[in-house]
N, C-alpha and C positions, 0 to 999 in steps of 0.2 A: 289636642290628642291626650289623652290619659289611659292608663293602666288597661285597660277592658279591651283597648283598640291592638294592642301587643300581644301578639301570640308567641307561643316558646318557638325558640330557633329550629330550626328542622335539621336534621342529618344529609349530609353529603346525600351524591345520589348511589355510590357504592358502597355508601352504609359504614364506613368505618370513622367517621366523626361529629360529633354536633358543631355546627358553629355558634361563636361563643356571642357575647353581647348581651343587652337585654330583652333581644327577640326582635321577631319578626312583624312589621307593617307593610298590609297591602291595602296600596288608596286605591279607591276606585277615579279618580279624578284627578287635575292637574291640578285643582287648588289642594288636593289633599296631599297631594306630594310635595307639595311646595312647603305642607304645612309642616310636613315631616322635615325636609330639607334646614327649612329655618329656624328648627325649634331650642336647636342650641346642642341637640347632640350630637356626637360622632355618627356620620350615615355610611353604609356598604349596602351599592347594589346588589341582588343575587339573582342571576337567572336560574337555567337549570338547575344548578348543583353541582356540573358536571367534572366542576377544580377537583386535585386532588389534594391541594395546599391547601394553607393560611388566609389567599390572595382575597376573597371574599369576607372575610371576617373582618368586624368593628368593634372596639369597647363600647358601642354606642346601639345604633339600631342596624336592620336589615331590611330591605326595601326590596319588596319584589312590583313588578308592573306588570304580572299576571292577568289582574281586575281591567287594566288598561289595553289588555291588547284590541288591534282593530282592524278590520279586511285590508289587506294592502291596496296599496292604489297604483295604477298603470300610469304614465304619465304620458300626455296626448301622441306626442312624439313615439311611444311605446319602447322609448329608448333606455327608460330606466321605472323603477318600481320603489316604491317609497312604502317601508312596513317598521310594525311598530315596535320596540326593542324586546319586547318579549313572546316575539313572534318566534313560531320552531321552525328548522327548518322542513319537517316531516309534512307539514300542513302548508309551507311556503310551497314547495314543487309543486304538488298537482294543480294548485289555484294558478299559478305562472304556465303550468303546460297545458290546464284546459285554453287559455287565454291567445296561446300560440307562441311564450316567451320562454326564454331557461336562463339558466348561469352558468358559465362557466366554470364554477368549483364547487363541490358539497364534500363533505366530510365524512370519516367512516360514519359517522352516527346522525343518522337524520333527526333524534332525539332534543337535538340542544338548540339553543334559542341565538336568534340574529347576535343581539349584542352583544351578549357571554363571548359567542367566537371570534368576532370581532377586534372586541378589546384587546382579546387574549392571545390574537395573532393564529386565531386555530388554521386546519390546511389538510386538505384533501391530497392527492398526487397525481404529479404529471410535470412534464417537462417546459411545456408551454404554458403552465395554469398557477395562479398566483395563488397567496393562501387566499381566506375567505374575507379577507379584510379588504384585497385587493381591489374588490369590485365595487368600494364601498365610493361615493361620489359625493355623499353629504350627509350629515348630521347633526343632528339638534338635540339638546341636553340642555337639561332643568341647572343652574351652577350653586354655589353657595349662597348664593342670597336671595336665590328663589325665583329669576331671571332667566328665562328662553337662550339660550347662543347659536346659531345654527351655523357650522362651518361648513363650504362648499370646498372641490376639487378645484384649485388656482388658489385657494386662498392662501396667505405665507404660512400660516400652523396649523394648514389641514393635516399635513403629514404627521403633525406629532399628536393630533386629535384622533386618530382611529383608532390605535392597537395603543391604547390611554391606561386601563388597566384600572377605570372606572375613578382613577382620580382625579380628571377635571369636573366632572360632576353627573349626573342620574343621565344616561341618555334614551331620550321619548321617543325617536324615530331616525331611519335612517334611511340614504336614500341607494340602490345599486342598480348598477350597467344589468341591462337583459341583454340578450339576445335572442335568436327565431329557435325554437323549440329542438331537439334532436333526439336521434336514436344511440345506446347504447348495445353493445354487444359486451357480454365479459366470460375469460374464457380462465381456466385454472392450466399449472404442469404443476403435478408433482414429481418431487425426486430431482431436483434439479442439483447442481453440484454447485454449493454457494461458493467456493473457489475459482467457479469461471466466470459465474456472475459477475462478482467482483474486479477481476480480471476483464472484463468485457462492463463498465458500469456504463458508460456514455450509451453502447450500442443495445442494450438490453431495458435502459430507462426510455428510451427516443422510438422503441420500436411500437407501441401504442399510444393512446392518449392519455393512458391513467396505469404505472405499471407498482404493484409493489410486491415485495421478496419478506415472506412470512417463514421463520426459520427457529427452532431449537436448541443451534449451535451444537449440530450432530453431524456437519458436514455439509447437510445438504439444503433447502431449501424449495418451498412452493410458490411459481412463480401466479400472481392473477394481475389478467391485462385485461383492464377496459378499452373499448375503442370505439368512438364515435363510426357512427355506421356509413357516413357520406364522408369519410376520412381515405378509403380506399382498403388495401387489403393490412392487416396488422403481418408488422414483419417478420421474416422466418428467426427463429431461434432454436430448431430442432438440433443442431449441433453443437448445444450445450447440454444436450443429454437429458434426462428425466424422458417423463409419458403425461400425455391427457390424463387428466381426470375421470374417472369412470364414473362421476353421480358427483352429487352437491358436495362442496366441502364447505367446513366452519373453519377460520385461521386458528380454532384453538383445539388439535389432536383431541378425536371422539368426544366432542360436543355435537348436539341435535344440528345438523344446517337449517333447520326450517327456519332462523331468524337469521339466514343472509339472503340475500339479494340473488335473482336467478342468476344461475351460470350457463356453461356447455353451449353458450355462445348464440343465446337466442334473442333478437336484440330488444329492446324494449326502450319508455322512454326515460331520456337524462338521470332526472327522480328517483328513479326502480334502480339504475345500475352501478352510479358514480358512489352511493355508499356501499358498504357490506353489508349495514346492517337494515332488515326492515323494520320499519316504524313500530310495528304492532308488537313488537316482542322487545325480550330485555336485549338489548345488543352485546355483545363480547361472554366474557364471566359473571358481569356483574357484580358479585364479589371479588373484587378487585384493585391492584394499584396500577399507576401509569407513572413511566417516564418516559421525557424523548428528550435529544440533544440535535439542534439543526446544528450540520457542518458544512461548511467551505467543499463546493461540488468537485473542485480538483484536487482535495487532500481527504475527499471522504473513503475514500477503498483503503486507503493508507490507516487512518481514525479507524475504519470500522474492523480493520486484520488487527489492530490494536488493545481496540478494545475484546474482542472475539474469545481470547482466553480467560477472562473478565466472567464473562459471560456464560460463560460455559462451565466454569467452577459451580456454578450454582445454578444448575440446571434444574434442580429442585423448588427456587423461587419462581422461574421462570414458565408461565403462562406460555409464551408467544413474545417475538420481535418483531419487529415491517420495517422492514429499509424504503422505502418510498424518497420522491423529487419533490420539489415546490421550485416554481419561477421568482426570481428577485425581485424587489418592487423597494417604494423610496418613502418607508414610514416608519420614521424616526427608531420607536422600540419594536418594530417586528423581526423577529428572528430570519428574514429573510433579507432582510432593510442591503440592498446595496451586493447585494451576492446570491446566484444560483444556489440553491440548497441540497443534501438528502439528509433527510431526518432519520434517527436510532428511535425508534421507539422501543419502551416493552413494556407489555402487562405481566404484570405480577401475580403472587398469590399474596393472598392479603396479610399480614407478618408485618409493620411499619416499622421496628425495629431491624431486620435482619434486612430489609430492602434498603432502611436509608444505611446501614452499612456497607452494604455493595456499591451503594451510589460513590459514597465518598471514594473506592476506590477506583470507580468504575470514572468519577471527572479527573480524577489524579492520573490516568491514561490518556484522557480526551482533551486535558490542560494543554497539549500545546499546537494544537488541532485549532482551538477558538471557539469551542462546542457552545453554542448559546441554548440553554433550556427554556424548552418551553413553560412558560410564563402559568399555566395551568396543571401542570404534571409535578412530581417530587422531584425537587431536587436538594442538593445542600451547600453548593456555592453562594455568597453571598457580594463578595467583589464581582458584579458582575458588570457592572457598569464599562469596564473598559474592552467590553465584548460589542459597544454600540456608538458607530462615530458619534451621534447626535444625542450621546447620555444630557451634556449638561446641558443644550436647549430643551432635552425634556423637560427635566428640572425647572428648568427655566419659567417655562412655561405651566406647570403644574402648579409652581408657587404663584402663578399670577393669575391661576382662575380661583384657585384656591389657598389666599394666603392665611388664615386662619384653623387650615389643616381638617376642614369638616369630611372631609370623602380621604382619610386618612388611615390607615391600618398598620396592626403586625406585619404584615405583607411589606406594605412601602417601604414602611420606615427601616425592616430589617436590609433591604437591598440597596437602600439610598436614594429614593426618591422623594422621599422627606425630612 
């Protein structure tokens, strides 16, 4: 590999960073990744783009497996589906639903790629529905010395191999649980009174398959339920007050809806409904920041009246929130690792100084809540480690696929993982 083969780093996907290093290689082949792997410098995979942090950046190179991607594969059984790590999940759904398969979680943005969300413990919503890592069964990753690994679901360090955070090393393929294809419905309420919401959190998450609370911190709150269509009728909530919808909405006050997903409850398949956003268009703001903090499901209404005036002082930064669920599951660094969730998201307006100043006050509220950030979004805690039983077998295990620190960053090392 030499100079010619290095391209400049590319900018975030909402535009507000370059990542740093000395640029960007994309092999077309395993020997060329290998080649990159072993050549002596610092490597950071990059999917998407879609981090709003650090966590992707190297003093070294940047490796995308774009060139690599390749048709997923059904596996005999049709019990699970093995796709390549730079697969999106935009072009994953319909290939799984012409086939007769689906998944259980996708994420607001169909946009972003298997591995990226993966790693980074991304998560759609619902009460029943893991994040997107959950349904991960096995993976296989190039490691530092240029060597294949492929961990399977039993094995003892599957769990601290999925939501990895790209530092055991480049992963080529991964494998996930399908299931028989389904229909979604999704329906919108505005005007809902986020005071009863909250107040009612168990009964108002459990009443569909996919429920999330998109809010201003004006009081009130719009409620959108997805609901699998052979799930039976989604439950009454009309006694929390607001109205239907009268036409499409976008979660972000007078933006175009034509880049969300149908609504007004007409149902369609898994793909079309479980995100907001459609494929073909830019999702959200675009121009924009993210944070989210998952909380402990039985002190989340508690955390989120807390954080709420937080919040609400700077309604000016403030894009849009989602309170949304995620199911618990047992992987080492995922934000859900071992406890029911609801996640604080918000998007921002783009300002990186005035937003990671809200941040700081904004964890100084959620400090004793146990708010774990997600791993992709801004935040500015850095002791975070004592936010996850299994910090030091991550460690542990990070330094033993990687003891010479090659899939090593700003990111890691600022949090203590290396």
């Amino acid at each position: 590999m030499n100079d010619a083969d290095v391209l400049p780093s590319p900018r975030t996907w909402a535009g507000h960073r370059s990542y740093g290093g000395r640029g960007l290689v994309i092999p077309r082949t395993l020997e060329e990744l290998r080649a990159v792997v072993t050549s002596g410098a610092p490597v950071r995979a990059l999917g998407s783009r879609h981090s709003f942090n650090d966590l992707a950046d190297s003093p070294g190179l940047l490796v995308s497996l774009e060139a690599l991607a390749s048709e997923p594969v059904l596996a005999p059984d049709g019990a699970t589906v093995t796709v390549s790590g730079a697969t999106r999940y935009g072009t994953l759904g319909p290939w799984l639903h012409e086939r007769g398969a689906g998944l259980d979680a996708l994420a607001s943005l169909p946009h972003i790629s298997v591995a990226g969300a993966v790693a980074t413990g991304t998560h759609g919503s619902g009460d029943a529905i893991g994040s997107l890592a959950s349904c991960v069964t096995g993976v296989r990753l190039m490691t530092a010395d240029g060597n294949l690994a492929t961990l399977r679901r039993g094995d003892a360090d599957f769990p601290g191999a999925v939501v990895a955070l790209g530092a055991l090393g480049v992963v080529v393929d991964l494998d996930l649980a399908v299931r028989p294809t389904y229909d979604v419905a999704q329906t919108v309420v505005d005007d809902v009174p986020l005071g009863g919401v909250l107040a009612d959190l168990d009964a108002v998450w459990s009443s569909a398959t996919s429920v999330s609370a998109f809010t201003r911190w004006d009081g009130a709150c719009a409620l959108w339920r997805k609901h699998r269509v052979d799930a039976g009728p989604v439950r009454d909530l009309s006694g929390l007050g607001g109205r239907p919808a009268d036409g499409p909405r976008h979660p972000i006050a007078g933006v175009d809806a034509a880049a969300c997903t149908e609504q007004g409850g007409v149902p369609g398949p898994w793909f079309d409904r479980l995100p907001h956003f459609r494929l073909e268009f830019t999702p959200s703001a675009g121009a924009e920041l993210q944070s989210e903090y998952l909380l402990p499901r039985e002190v989340a209404a508690e955390a989120i009246a807390a954080a709420a005036p937080v919040l609400a002082d700077v309604r000016d930064l403030v894009l849009v929130s989602e309170i949304r669920s995620v199911a618990a599951d047992d992987l080492w660094l995922s934000g859900e690792q071992g406890r029911d969730t609801i996640g604080l998201h918000t998007t921002w307006r783009q300002d990186v100084p005035a937003v990671t100043a809200v941040l700081a006050r904004l964890e100084e509220v959620l400090a004793p809540y146990d708010a774990r950030p997600h791993w992709g979004k801004l935040f500015v805690r850095r002791d975070v480690g004592s936010l996850y039983p299994r910090w030091d077998d991550a460690r542990e295990l990070i330094a033993s696929y990687d003891p010479r620190g090659v899939f090593s960053g700003p990111f890691l090392e600022r949090v203590g993982l290396r």
